[in-house]
VOBA-1610 file (N, C-alpha, C; in pm, whole numbers, padded with zeros to 5 digits, always signed):
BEGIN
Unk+01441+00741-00339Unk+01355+00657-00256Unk+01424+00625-00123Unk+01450+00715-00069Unk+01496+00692+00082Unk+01373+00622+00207Unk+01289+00559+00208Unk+01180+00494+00265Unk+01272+00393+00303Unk+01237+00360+00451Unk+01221+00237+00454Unk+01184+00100+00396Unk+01240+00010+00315Unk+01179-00130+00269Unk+01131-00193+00333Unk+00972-00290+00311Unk+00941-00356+00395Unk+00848-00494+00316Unk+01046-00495+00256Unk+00989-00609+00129Unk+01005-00614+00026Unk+00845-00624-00008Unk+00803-00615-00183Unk+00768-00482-00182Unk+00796-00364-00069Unk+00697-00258-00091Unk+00592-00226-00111Unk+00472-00384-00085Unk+00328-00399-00026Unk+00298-00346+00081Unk+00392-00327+00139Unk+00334-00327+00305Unk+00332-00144+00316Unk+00428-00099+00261Unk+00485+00034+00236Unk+00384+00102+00170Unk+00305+00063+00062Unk+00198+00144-00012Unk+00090+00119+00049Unk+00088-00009+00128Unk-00069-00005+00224Unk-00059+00137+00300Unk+00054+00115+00342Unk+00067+00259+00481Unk+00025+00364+00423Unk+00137+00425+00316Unk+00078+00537+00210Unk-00092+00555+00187Unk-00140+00406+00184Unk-00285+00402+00142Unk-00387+00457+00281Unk-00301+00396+00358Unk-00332+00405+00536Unk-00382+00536+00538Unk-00215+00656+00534Unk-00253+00731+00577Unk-00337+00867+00518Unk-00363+00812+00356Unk-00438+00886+00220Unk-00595+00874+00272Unk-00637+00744+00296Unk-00807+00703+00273Unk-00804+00639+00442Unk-00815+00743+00523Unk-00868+00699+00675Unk-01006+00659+00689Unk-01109+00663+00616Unk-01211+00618+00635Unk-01238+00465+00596Unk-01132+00417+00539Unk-01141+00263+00483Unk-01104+00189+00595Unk-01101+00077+00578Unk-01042-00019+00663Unk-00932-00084+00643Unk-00853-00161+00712Unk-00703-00191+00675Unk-00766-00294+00580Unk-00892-00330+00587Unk-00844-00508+00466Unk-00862-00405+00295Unk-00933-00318+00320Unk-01012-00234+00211Unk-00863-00188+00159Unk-00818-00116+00280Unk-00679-00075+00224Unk-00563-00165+00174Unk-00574-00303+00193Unk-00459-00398+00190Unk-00479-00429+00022Unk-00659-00463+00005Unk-00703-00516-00119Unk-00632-00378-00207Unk-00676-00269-00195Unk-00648-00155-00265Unk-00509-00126-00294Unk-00415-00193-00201Unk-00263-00206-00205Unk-00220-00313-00326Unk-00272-00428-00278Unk-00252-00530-00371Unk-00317-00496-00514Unk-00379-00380-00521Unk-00442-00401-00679Unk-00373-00333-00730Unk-00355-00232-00641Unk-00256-00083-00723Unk-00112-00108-00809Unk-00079-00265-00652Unk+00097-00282-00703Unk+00070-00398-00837Unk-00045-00430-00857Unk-00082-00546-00947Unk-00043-00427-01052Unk-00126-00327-01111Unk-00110-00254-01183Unk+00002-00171-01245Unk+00065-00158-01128Unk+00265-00068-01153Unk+00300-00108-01177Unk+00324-00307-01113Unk+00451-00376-01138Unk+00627-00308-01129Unk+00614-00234-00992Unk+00736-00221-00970Unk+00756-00342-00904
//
């Protein structure tokens, strides 16, 4: 995992999410961030 940290690594899988689903919107993508990392629990 050589990435940059930017944190909790919320902010890091939004981007990932960012640059996967361009047709969403950042809040669409933020919610979709926050559910995903709800689910991993890294």
């Amino acid at each position: 995992m050589a990435r940059r940290q930017t944190g909790s690594g919320r902010g890091e899988r939004a981007e990932l999410m960012r640059k996967a689903a361009k047709p969403l919107s950042d809040e669409q993508i933020e919610m979709l961030a926050d559910w995903s990392s709800g689910l991993v629990q890294d």
